[in-house]
Structure formats: structure tokens, C-alpha cells
C-alpha positions in Angstrom: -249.2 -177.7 -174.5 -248.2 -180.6 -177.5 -248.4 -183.4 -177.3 -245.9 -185.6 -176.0 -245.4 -188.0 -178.9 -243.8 -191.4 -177.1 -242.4 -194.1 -179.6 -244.4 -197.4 -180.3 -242.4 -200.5 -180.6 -242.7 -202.5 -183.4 -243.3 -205.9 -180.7 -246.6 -207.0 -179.9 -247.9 -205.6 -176.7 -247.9 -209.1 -174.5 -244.7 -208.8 -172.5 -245.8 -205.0 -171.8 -248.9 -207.4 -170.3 -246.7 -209.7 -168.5 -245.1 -207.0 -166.7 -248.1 -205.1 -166.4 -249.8 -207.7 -164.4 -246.7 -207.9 -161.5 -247.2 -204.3 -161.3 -250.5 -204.6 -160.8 -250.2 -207.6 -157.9 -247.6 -204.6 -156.3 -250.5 -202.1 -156.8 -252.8 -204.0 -154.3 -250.6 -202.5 -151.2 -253.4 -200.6 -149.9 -255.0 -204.0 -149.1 -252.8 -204.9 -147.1 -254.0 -202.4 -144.3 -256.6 -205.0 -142.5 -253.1 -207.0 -142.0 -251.3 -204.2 -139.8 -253.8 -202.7 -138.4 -254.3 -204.5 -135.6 -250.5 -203.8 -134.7 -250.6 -200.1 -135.6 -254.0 -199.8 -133.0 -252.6 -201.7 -130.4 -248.7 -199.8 -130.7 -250.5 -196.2 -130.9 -253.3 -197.3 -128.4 -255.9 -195.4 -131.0 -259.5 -195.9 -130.7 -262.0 -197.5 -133.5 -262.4 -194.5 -135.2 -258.9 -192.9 -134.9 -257.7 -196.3 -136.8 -260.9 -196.2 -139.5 -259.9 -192.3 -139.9 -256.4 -194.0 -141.2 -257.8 -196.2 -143.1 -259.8 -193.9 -144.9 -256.1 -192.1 -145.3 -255.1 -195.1 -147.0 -258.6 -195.5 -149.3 -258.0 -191.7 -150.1 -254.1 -192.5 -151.1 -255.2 -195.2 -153.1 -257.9 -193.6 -155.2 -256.8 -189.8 -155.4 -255.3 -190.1 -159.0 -255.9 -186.9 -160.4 -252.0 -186.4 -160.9 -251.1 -189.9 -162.2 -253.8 -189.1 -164.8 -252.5 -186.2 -165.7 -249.2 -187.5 -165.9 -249.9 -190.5 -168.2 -250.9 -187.9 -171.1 -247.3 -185.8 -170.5 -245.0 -188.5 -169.8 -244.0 -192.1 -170.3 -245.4 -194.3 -168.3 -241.9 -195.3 -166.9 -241.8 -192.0 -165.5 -245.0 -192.4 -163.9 -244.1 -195.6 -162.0 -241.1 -194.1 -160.5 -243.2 -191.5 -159.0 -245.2 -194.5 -157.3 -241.8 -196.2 -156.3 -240.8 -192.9 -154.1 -244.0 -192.5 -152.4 -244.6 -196.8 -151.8 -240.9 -196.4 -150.4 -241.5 -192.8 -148.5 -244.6 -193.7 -147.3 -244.6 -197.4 -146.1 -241.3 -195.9 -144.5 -242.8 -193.9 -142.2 -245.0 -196.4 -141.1 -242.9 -198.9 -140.6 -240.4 -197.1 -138.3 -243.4 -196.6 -136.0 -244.9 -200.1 -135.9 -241.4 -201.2 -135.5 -240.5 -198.8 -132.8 -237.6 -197.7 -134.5 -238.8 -194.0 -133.8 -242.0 -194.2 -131.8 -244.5 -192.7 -131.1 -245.4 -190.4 -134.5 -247.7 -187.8 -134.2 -251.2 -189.2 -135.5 -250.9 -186.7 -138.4 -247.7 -188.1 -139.0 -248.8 -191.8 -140.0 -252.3 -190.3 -142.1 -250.6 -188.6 -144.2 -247.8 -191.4 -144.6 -250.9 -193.8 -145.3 -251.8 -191.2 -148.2 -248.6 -191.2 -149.8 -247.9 -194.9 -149.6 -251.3 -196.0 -150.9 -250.8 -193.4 -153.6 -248.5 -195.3 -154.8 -250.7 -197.7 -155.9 -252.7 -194.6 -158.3 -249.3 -194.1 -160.0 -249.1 -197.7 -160.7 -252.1 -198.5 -161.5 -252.8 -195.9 -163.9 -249.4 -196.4 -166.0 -250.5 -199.8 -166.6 -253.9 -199.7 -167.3 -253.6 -196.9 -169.5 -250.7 -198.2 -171.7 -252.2 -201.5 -171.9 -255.9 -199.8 -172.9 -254.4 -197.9 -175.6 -252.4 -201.1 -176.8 -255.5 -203.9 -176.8 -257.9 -200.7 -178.1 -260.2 -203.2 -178.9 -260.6 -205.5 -176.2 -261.0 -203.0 -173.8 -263.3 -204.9 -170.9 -261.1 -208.2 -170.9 -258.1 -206.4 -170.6 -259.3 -204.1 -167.5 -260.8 -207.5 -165.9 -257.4 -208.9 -166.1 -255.5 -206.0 -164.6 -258.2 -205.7 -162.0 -258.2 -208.7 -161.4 -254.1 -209.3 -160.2 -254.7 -206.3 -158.2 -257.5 -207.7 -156.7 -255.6 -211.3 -156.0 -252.7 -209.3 -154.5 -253.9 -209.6 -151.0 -254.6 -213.4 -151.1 -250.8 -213.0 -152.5 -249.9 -210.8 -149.7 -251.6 -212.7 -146.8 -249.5 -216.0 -148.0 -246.7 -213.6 -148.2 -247.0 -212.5 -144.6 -248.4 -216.2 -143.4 -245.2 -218.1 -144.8 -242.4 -216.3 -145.1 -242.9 -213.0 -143.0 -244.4 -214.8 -139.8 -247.3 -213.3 -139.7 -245.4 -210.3 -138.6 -246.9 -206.5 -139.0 -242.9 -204.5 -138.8 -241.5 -207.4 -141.3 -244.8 -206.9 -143.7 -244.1 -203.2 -143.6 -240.6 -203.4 -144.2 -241.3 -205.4 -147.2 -243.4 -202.7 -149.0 -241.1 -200.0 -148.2 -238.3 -201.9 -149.9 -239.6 -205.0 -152.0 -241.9 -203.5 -154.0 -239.9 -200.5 -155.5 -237.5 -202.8 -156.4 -239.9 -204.8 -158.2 -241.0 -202.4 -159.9 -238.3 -200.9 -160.9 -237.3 -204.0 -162.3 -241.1 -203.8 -164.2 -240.6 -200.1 -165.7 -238.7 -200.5 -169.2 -241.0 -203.3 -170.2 -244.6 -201.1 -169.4 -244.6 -199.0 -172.5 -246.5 -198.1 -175.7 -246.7 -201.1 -178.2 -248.3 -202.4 -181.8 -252.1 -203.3 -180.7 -252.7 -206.6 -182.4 -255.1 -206.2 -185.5 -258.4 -207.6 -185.7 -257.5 -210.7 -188.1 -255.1 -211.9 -185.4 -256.9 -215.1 -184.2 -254.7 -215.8 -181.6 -255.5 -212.7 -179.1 -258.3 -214.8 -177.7 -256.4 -217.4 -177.0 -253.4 -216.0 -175.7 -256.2 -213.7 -173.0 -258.4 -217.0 -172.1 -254.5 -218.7 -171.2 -253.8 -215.4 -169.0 -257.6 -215.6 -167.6 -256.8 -219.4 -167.1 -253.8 -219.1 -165.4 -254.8 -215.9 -162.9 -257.6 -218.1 -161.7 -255.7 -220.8 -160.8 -253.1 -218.8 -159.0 -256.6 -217.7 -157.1 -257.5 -221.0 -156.4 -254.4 -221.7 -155.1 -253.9 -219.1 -153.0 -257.0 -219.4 -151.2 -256.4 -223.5 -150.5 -252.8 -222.3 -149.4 -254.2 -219.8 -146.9 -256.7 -222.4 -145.3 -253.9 -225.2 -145.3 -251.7 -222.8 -143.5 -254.8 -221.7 -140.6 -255.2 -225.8 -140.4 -251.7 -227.5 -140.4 -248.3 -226.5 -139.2 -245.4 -226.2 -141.9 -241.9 -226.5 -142.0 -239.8 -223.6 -143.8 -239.0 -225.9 -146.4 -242.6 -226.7 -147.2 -243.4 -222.9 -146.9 -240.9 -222.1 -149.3 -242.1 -224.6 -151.6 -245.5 -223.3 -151.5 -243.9 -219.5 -152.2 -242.4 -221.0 -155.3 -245.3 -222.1 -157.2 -246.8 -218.8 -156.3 -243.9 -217.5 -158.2 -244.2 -219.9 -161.2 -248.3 -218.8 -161.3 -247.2 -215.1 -161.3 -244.4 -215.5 -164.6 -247.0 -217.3 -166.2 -248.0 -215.1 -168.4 -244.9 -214.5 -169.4 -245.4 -218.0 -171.2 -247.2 -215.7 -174.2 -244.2 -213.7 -175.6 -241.8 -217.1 -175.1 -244.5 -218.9 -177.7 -244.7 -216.0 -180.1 -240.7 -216.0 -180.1 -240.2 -219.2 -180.5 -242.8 -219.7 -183.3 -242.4 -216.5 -185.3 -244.0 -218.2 -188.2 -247.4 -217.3 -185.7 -246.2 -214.1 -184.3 -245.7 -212.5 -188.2 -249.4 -212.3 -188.4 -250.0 -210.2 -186.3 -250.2 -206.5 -187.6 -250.4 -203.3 -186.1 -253.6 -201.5 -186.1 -253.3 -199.8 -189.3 -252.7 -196.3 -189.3 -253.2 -195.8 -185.9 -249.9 -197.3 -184.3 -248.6 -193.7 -183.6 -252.1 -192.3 -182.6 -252.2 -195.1 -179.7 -248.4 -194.3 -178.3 -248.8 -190.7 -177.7 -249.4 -189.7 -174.5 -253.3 -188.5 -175.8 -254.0 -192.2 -176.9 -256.5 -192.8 -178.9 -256.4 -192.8 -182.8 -257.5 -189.4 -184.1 -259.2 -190.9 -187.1 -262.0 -193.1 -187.8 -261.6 -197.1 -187.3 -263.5 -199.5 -189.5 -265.5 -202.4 -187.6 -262.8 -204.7 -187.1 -263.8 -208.3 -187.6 -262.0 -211.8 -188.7 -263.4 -211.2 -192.5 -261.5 -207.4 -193.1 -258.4 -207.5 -194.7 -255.3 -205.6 -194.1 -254.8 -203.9 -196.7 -258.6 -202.7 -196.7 -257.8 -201.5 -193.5 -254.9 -199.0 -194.9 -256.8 -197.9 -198.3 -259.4 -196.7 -195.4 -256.8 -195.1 -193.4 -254.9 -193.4 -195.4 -258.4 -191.7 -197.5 -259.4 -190.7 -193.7 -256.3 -189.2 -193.1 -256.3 -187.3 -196.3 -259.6 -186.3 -195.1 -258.7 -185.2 -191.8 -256.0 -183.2 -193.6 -258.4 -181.8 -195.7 -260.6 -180.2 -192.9 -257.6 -179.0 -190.8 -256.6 -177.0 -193.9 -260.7 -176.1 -194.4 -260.6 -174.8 -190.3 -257.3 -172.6 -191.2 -258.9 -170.7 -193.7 -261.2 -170.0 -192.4 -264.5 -172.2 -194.4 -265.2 -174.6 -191.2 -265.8 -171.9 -188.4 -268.0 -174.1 -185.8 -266.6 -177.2 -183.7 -269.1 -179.9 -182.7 -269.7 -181.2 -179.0 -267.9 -185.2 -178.7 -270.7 -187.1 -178.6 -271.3 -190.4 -176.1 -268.8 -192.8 -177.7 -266.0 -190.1 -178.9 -263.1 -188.7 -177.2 -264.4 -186.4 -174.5 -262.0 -183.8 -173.0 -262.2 -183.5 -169.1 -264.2 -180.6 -169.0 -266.7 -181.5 -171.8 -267.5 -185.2 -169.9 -267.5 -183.5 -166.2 -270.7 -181.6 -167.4 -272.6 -184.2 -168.6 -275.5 -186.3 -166.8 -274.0 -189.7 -167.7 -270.7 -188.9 -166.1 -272.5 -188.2 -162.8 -275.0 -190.7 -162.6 -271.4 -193.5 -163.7 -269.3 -191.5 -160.5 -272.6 -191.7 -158.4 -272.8 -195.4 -158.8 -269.8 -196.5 -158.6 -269.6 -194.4 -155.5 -272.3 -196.1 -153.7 -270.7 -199.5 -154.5 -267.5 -199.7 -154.0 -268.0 -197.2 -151.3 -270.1 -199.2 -149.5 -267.8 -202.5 -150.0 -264.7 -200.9 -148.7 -266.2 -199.7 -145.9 -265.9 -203.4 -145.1 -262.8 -204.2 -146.4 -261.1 -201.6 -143.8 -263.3 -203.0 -141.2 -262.8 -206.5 -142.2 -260.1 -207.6 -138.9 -262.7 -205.8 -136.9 -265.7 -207.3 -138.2 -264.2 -211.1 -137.7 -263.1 -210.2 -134.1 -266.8 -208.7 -133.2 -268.4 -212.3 -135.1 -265.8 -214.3 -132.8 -263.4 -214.8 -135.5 -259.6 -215.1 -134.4 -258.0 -215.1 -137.1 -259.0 -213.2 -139.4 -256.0 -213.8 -142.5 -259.0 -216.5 -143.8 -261.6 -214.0 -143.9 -259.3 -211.4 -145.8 -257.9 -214.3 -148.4 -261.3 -215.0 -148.9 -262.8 -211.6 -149.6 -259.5 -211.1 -151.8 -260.5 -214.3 -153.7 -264.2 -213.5 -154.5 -262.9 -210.0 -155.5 -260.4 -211.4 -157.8 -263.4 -213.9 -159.1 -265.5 -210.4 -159.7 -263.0 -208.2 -161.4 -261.9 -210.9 -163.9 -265.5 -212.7 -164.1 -267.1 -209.0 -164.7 -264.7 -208.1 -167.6 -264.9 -211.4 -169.5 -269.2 -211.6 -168.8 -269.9 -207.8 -169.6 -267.7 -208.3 -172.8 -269.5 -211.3 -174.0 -273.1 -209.6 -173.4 -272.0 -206.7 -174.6 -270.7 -208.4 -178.3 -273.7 -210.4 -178.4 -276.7 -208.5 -177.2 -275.3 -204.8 -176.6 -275.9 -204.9 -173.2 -274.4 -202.2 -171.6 -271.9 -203.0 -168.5 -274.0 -201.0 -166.3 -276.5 -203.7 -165.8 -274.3 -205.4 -164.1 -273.4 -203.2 -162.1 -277.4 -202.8 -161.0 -277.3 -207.0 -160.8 -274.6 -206.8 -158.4 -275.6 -204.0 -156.4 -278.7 -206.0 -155.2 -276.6 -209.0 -154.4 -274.8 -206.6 -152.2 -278.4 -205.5 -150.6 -278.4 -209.4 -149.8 -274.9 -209.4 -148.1 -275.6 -206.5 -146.1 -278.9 -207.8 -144.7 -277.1 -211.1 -143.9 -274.6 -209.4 -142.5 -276.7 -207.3 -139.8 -279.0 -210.9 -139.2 -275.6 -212.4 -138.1 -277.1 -216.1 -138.9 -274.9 -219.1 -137.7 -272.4 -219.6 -140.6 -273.2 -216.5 -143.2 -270.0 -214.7 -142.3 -268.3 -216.2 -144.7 -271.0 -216.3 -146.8 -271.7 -212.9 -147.2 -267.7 -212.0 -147.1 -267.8 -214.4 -150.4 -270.5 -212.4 -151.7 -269.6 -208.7 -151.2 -266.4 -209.8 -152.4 -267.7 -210.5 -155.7 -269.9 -207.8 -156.4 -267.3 -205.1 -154.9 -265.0 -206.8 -158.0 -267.9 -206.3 -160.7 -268.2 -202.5 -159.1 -264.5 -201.5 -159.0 -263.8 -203.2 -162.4 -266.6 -202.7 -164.6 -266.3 -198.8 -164.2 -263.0 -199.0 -166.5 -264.1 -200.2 -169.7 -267.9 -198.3 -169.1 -266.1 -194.8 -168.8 -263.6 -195.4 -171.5 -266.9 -196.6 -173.8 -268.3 -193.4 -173.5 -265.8 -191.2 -173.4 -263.2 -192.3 -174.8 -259.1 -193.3 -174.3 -258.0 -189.9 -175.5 -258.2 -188.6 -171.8 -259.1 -191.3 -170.4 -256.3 -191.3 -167.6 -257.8 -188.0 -166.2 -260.7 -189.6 -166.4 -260.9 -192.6 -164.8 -258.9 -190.8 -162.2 -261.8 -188.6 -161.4 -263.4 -191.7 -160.9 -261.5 -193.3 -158.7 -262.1 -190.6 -156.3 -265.7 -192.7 -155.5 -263.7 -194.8 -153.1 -262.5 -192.7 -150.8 -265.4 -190.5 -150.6 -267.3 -194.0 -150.0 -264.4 -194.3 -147.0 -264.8 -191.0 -145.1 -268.6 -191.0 -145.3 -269.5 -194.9 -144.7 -266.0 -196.1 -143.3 -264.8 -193.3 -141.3 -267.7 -190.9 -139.7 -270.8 -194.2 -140.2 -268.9 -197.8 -139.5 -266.2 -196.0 -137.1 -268.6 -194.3 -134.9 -271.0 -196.6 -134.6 -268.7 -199.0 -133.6 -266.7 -197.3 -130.3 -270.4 -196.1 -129.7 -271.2 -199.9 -129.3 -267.9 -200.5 -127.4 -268.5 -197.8 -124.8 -271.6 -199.6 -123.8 -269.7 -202.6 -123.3 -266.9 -200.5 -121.4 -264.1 -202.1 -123.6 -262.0 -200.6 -126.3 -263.0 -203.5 -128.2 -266.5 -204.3 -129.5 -267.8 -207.8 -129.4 -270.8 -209.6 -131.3 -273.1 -208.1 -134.7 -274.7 -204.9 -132.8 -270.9 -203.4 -133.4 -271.9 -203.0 -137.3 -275.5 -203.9 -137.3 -276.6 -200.4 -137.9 -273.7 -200.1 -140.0 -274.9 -202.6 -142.4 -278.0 -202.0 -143.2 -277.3 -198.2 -144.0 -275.1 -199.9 -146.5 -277.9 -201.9 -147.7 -280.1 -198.9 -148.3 -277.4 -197.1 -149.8 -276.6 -200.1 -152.0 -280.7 -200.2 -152.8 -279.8 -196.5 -154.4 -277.4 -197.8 -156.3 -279.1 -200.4 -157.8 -281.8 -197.9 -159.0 -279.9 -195.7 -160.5 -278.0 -198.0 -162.1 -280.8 -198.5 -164.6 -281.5 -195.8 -165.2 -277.6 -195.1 -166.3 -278.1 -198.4 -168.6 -281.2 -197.1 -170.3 -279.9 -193.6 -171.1 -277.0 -195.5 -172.6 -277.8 -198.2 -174.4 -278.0 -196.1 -177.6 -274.5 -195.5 -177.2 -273.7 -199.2 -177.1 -275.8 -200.2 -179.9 -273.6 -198.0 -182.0 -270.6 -199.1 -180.9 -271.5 -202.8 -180.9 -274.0 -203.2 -183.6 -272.1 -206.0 -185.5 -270.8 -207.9 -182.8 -267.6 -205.6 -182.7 -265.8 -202.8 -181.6 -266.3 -199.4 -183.7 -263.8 -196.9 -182.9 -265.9 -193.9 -183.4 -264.7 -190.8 -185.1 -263.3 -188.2 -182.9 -265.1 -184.5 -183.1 -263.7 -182.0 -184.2 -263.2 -180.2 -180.7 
């Protein structure tokens, strides 16, 4: 099949940024399950493990992306967020009209394979953005996937103020809200997520205008989180509430402060070129420039740039021509680094051992993140909107911290991201045995904690997979990854967590479990698993490093060449 060649715009890729960034805070639906959860058990009367059996329906929604993937190399990626509007609408539909009793009861099958199709929504989204905006800041690959990451991790401290002040803490009104408010908000997103000019190296101001985005996210996360307590502590009036709700708002269109400066000072926003030669590489739906990239650094010069360009193109061209009659008759293997089909990266050991870890980490943290209403209740926790704002927080803190660390250790020293993801992985050994000890006050400790490194696990994968093999397919890709999650959810979260749980509660002769023994076991399985992790982690980052310390060498991003395959 061609290639589907989409149109770059001339305009510099920030307000695709802007708008990426509400799209992501809509992505984060699937978080929102801990919040409705407790309604949907109690309107169904489903046991533990009927209702951790849906939430691994709603972990497999989320991270099944194989399709959006797919689509992101065939389509625009307005096309590709419309699919996520139907299913966030169809889906959250389906729910809703059971929760609310408007037609109850649904058959169990019913509502899991609604949860599928209205977290999958959030794969759709989430994939249209981060691939477009990879492919337009090629070379600031980790801060950018921190960023995005990030908003979808602070989206369910947004939601839980959301659903605190203005939906009244109500499951059916929650619901009804992501059937209907975020396809329109979306919708409203679509024309502005698209292919753009990727800044140049020389433009000085890229830094800046990320460190005001990075700036501005993590006070919206502060925020959010002093809200949420304020809320559990003191009673507000609407007005106050809706006060509140507004600065949330001005936080969100923040970012949107970028594009206002660079219009209304064009005498700044003229410097910033496109990549050169590779502006039409970067918007088709394969992505990444076909031709070599010079180490970009403040010192090259533009037009150095195209003289290097346009002799590598005339070189490609020259070896196309070679292949056709015949004088080149053997393609090379990608190598680590280059632009790796599907089928060439699914074979190799590095892949694995990146899908193996990340599977154990993030598995493993959102085994607690579905349990997390469950696990407050059984620690004598009533209300349990704290305990999620918090984790939401500390996730937030990991998925931007992660991307803006890795990337600085990774200019400087070559470090490979992987590290980090071993670092964090024995942090999460620590939560888990705090956890299962159940000391007086480490609840929220280790919440805090697993929070933080389940943000380094989820985001660091992005940049890691896209370093090694490359943004050509990297929607398919990443996609593949993704599927970590929910195998982490039906093994730990489903058939480990769930079971052990109504095990617990039969003894007690109650459908709900009380005190740690409910997840003791539970969590330090997790802990072991975690250990794993952690182990094979470094091995990943010393079968890689070679890799980085080509692609980093100078303190700066080398676009590799792409083989000839």
C-alpha cells in the first residue's frame, strides 16, 4: 500500500501542542473507573472479582492499540480521534444507562465489553497525539512524551475535582459526562492535532517555551491536589466551587499562552525553521525523515543544514536508481537506532526484554490503581477521592519528572532511560512491602510512591522504544507495547488481587473485605514480580547503551540513517 502523504503546515507545531495536551487530559477516562466502581458493584450486586474482571475490561480497552497504530500510518490523525469519539460516546453510553437505571440490569457481558470500547477510546486518542506531536518535536522526543503523559496522568486529579464540585460526587452524572462531554471536546480539539514544521535546532526558544508548559502542568498539579484536600476538609458553596473550576480551566489553556507570544512577536517566531529537508518526510503518515539528519546543535547553520540535505537526497536517489537496475541486489537489517518495521523489531531480544519490563511495572502498579477504592476501604479509609487525587498526582510528578530527568542524563552522560526504569522498579519493591506491613500512616505513603514510579514506567517506555526503533512505525509499535497493561491487569489485577481478596472476604463472611490480609498476599507477589523487573532492567540498559552512545555522543540527537529495507 503507499503511503499516505498528509500536508505539513507551514506554522510551528505549538498550538498542535496546546490542543494535544486537552486531548490528552480527555484521554485519562479509563482512570476514572476507581470513581464508579463502587456504584456499578453495589447497582449489579457483583462480587470482588466480577468487578476486578471489569476493570481489567477497562485496562484491556485502554491499552489494546493495535488498530489506532495502524491507523495513524494510513490516516490523519483527525480521523483517528473521531474513531475514539464514537467509542468514548458508545461505550460510556452503555454504562451509564445501567448505573443510572435507565435500562437495568445489563447482562455482565454487556457492561465488559462496553468498558472495552469506552476505554479504547482513550488508545485512539492517545496515539493521534503522541504520534503527531513525536514526529513534529523529532528531536526532543523524551520531554515531549513526559508532557503528554504527564496531562493524561493529572486527568484524574482533574476528574476527581470534576466529580467533587460540580458533579456531586455522583457515579450516573460522572458517566453521563464522558458519554457526552468529552466527544465534544474533542471534537472541538481535531482540526488543530495535525502534522506541523518541527522547530530547527538553532531555535533557542523551544526550551523555553517546554520548561513554561512543564511549569505550568505542575502547578495545575499542585493545585489540584490542595483543591481535592480542601474539598474532603471544608464545605463550599457553588459559587466558590465554580470559582475553583475556573482556574482549573485557566491552568488547562495555559499552554495555549505559547502560540499567542509567537503571534504577537513574529519578529521571534520568524526564526524558527523547519527541519530542513525533512518537513514532508515527518507529515506522512510513515513519519520519520527517510534521509540522514546531521547532529543538530545551537552552532549548525541553516543553510549547512540544506547543502547536507539536498547531497543526501541526491544520494538516496542515486541508490534507488542503483537497486532498479539491478547493481545493489542485497537490503541490510535496520539496526538499533533506525527505523524498524514491525516485523523486523518483534524478533529482536531488546523488544522483548523493553515489553517484558514494562509489563512487570506498570502491570503491577495498575493492579493497584483498579483496586485503589478497595484498598482504602480494607485500610479504613472512607473516602477514598484523596487517595485517588493523590496517586493521580504522584503519577503526574513521574511521567513529567521521568521525561525531563531521562532527557537530561541521557544528553549529558548517555544514560539510557532504562535505568530508570530499574531505579524505579526497586522503589516499587519498597511500596509493596510497605504496603503488605500496613504500618500506621504509610498508606499514603506508599500510594505517593507507587504513584511515581508507575509514571516513570508508563512514560519512559515512549521515547526508549521510539530510540531504538524508530518513528517510522512507531504507532504500531508503541501500540504493541501498550498491550503490557492489560496483560499486567488480567494476571495480577484480575485472577491474583481479585481472588485473593473475596477469598479473604469469605472468611470474614461479608462481601466486603476489611483490614491489610485482603491484599497482603497480593502485595508482596507484586514486590517479587517488581524485584524481576528491576533485574532485567539492567540487563536491557547494558545491551543498549551502545545504541545511545551513538545517538547521543555529542550531547545531541542524531537522527540515524534509515536502512535500506
Amino acid at each position: 500500500m503507499p503511503k499516505l502523504k498528509l500536508k505539513a503546515g507551514s506554522r510551528p507545531p505549538w498550538v498542535g501542542l496546546a490542543a494535544a495536551l486537552w486531548v490528552q487530559i480527555s484521554a485519562g477516562n479509563a482512570t476514572n473507573f476507581t470513581l464508579y466502581s463502587s456504584a456499578l458493584k453495589s447497582v449489579s450486586g457483583f462480587s470482588q472479582q466480577q468487578l476486578t474482571f471489569l476493570g481489567v475490561a477497562n485496562d484491556i480497552g485502554e491499552s489494546v492499540g493495535l488498530l489506532p497504530g495502524i491507523a495513524c500510518n494510513r490516516f490523519p490523525p483527525w480521523t483517528v480521534l473521531l474513531v475514539g469519539v464514537f467509542a468514548c460516546f458508545l461505550g460510556y453510553g452503555v454504562i451509564w444507562l445501567d448505573v443510572s437505571q435507565t435500562i437495568h440490569p445489563l447482562p455482565y457481558w454487556v457492561l465488559w465489553i462496553a468498558l472495552v470500547v469506552a476505554s479504547n477510546s482513550n488508545a485512539w486518542f492517545s496515539t493521534a497525539v503522541l504520534v503527531t506531536n513525536m514526529r513534529n518535536f523529532p528531536l526532543s522526543r523524551g520531554t515531549v512524551a513526559g508532557i503528554l503523559k504527564g496531562y493524561s496522568g493529572i486527568s484524574a486529579a482533574v476528574y476527581t475535582v470534576l466529580y467533587s464540585l460540580l458533579l456531586e460526587q455522583s457515579a450516573s452524572k460522572l458517566l453521563l459526562f464522558l458519554t457526552l462531554g468529552i466527544p465534544v471536546l474533542c471534537l472541538a480539539m481535531m482540526y488543530f492535532v495535525r502534522p506541523c514544521t518541527p522547530p530547527s535546532g538553532e531555535d533557542s526558544s523551544v526550551h523555553v517555551h517546554f520548561v513554561f508548559t512543564q511549569a505550568a502542568s505542575v502547578l495545575l498539579a499542585i493545585y489540584l491536589l490542595t483543591v481535592t484536600i480542601i474539598y474532603d476538609k471544608v464545605s463550599l458553596s457553588d459559587a466558590v466551587s465554580y470559582v475553583l473550576l475556573a482556574i482549573v480551566l485557566l491552568f488547562l489553556l495555559s499552554p495555549l499562552g505559547i502560540p499567542i507570544k509567537m503571534t504577537l512577536f513574529r519578529a521571534n517566531a520568524e526564526t524558527i525553521t523547519p527541519l530542513a529537508g525533512s518537513t514532508e518526510h515527518l507529515a506522512e503518515g510513515e513519519g520519520a525523515p527517510s534521509q540522514s539528519v546531521p547532529l543538530l546543535s545551537p552552532s549548525s547553520s541553516t543553510s549547512n543544514l540544506g547543502s547536507f540535505f539536498e547531497s543526501e537526497y541526491a544520494s538516496d536517489v542515486e541508490t534507488l536508481l542503483a537497486e532498479g537496475e539491478g547493481a545493489v541486489k542485497k537490503k541490510r537489517r535496520p539496526r538499533r537506532g533506525e527505523d524498524f518495521k514491525f516485523r523486523e523489531a518483534f524478533i529482536k531480544a531488546d523488544f522483548w526484554l523493553l515489553w517484558i519490563v514494562y509489563f512487570l511495572g506498570v502491570g503491577s502498579g495498575v493492579t493497584v490503581l483498579n483496586n485503589l477504592a478497595q484498598i482504602g476501604l480494607a485500610f479504613g479509609v472512607e473516602n477514598t477521592t484523596i487517595l485517588l487525587s493523590l496517586f493521580s498526582f504522584c503519577n503526574f510528578v513521574g511521567r513529567l519528572g521521568s521525561g525531563a530527568l531521562s532527557e537530561h542524563f541521557v544528553r549529558t552522560r548517555t544514560i539510557p532511560r532504562t535505568l530508570w526504569m530499574a531505579c524505579t522498579l526497586i522503589v516499587m519493591v519498597i511500596a509493596f512491602v510497605l504496603y503488605a506491613l500496613a504500618f500506621s500512616g504509610t498508606l499514603y505513603v506508599s500510594t505517593a510512591l507507587l504513584g511515581i514510579c508507575y509514571g516513570f514506567q508508563y512514560n519512559l517506555m515512549v521515547p526508549t522504544a521510539s530510540e531504538l526503533f524508530g518513528l517510522e512505525h512507531f504507532g504500531i509499535i508503541y501500540s504493541f507495547m501498550l498491550l503490557g497493561n492489560p496483560v499486567g491487569a488480567l494476571l495480577f489485577s484480575g485472577l491474583l488481587a481479585g481472588y485473593v481478596y473475596d477469598a479473604e472476604a469469605a472468611k470474614q463472611g461479608s462481601s466486603t473485605c476489611l483490614g491489610p490480609e485482603c491484599f497482603r498476599l497480593t502485595f508482596f507477589v507484586l514486590a517479587g514480580i517488581c524485584g524481576l523487573g528491576s533485574f532485567l532492567s539492567l540487563i536491557l540498559t547494558i545491551r543498549i547503551r551502545p545504541v545511545y552512545q551513538m545517538l547521543y555522543a555529542s550531547g545531541s540527537f542524531r537522527l540515524p540513517r534509515t536502512s535500506d529495507h
